[in-house]
Residue, then its C-alpha position, 0 to 999 in steps of 0.5 A: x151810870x151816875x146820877x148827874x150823867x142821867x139826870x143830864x141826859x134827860x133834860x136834854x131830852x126835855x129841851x128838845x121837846x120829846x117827852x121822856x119813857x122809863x119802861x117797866x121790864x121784867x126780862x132780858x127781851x123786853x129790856x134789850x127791846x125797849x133800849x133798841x127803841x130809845x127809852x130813857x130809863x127801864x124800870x125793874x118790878x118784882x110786880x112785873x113777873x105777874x105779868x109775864x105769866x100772863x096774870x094781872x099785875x099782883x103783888x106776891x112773894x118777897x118783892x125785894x128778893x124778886x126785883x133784885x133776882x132780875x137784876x143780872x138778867x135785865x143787866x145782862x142785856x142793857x148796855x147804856x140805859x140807866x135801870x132802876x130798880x123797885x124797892x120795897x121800903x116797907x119790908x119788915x124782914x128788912x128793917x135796915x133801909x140801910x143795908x136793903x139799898x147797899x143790896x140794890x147798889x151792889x146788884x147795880x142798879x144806877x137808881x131806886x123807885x118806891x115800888x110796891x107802894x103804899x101811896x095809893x093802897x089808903x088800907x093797907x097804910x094805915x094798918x102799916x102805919x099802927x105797926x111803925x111802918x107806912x109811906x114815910x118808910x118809903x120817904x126815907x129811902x127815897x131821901x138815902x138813896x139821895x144822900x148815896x148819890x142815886x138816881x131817884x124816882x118816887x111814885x106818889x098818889x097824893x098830894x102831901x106825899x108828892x110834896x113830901x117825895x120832893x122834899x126828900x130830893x127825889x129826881x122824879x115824882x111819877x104821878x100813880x093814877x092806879x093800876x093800868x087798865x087795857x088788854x086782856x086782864x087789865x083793871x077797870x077805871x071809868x074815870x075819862x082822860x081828863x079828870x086822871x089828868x086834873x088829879x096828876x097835876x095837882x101831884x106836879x102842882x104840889x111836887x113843884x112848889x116843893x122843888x122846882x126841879x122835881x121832874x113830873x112824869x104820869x102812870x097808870x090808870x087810863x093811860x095806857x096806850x101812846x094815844x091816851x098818853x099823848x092826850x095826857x101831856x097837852x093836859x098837864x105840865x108833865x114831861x113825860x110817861x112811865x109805863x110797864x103794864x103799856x110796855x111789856x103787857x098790852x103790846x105782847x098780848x097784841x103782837x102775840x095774837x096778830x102773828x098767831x092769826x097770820x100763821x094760822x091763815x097760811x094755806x097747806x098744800 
């Protein structure tokens, strides 16, 4: 799909008052599933392998290489949703931005999402930065994939970086309040609904006066479940959710152990 084409169907979206899902999925079932329900975009981590394998969401192997060896599975089985594809800017055995996006197209991917991120790893940034890398790489792909006419969505935990993002043209800013917590390996965060949901705003805040229109979606931390989310939208002005450990993690680990107890209380003759 072309960029225009998405971007038209999500503010009609936004026009009738629901909010928009992009959906993190990681195999052929999960994505054909999330598009039979409705969702706006899917998304494709190389992260999202972890989880299938029953793991907390980990970073491991060549990122680039992975999400797009998932490409044509994902692909496969979706038939109009846009999927996204998460790209890894600072990849040093890819210095050429250049060269790595002609791959995500050619694997046909409709858009891009800077992931792994550096926006919310403040260590691992700095050392990247000493060595000529860091977030700005990620800006710069941000603003190429624009300039290709790709569909574009930046994950941002600052708000510098927010502004920056939208500076760069990105269609989405996706305000990354850390990793998700819930289920049976999920991360940990005491923070409450509210105080995640002042700190996004001031991402859309900051996105916003860049570019008013940059569209605000939330991610990750506690929010996790429809319910949290939810709570989230009234707080801020963003329009909608992207999720992938609340997508394609939590509700299998429930459906899985529901259908298990069931089967298991079945009576033999």
């Amino acid at each position: 799909m072309r960029r225009e084409a998405i971007l038209e169907d999500l503010r009609r979206r936004i026009a009738t008052g629901k909010a928009i899902l992009a959906a993190g999925c990681s195999a052929g079932i999960i994505a054909r599933s999330a598009e039979e329900a409705g969702a706006d975009l899917i998304v494709v981590y190389s992260t999202g392998k972890s989880r299938l394998m029953g793991l907390p969401t980990w970073r491991f192997g060549d990122s680039n290489r992975g999400t797009l060896d998932m490409a044509a599975e994902i692909l496969n089985v979706v038939t109009s949703t846009p999927v996204v594809g998460g790209i890894e800017a600072n990849d040093p055995t890819r210095r050429n931005l250049g060269d790595l996006l002609d791959r995500f197209q050619a694997a046909g991917f409709a858009g891009v999402i800077n992931f792994p991120t550096l926006t919310n790893m403040p260590d691992q940034r700095r050392r990247a930065e000493m060595v000529g890398y860091g977030f700005g790489r990620e800006v710069d792909a941000i603003r190429l994939a624009r300039g290709r006419g790709l569909f574009t969505m930046a994950y941002v935990a600052g708000a510098e970086d927010a502004a920056a993002m939208a500076a760069a043209g990105t269609d989405v800013i996706v305000t990354h309040s850390g990793p998700t917590t819930g289920g049976s390996v999920g991360y940990e965060d005491d923070r409450p609904v509210e105080s995640v949901c002042r700190h996004a705003q001031t991402l859309i805040d900051a996105a916003v006066a860049e570019n008013p229109d940059v569209i605000p979606l939330l991610h990750g931390g506690k929010l996790a479940t429809p319910a949290e989310v939810r709570e989230a939208l009234v707080l801020t002005t963003a329009v909608g959710f992207v999720g992938a450990s609340s997508i394609e993690r939590i509700p299998v680990e429930r459906a899985i152990r529901a259908v298990v107890r069931e089967f298991r209380e079945l009576p033999a003759r």
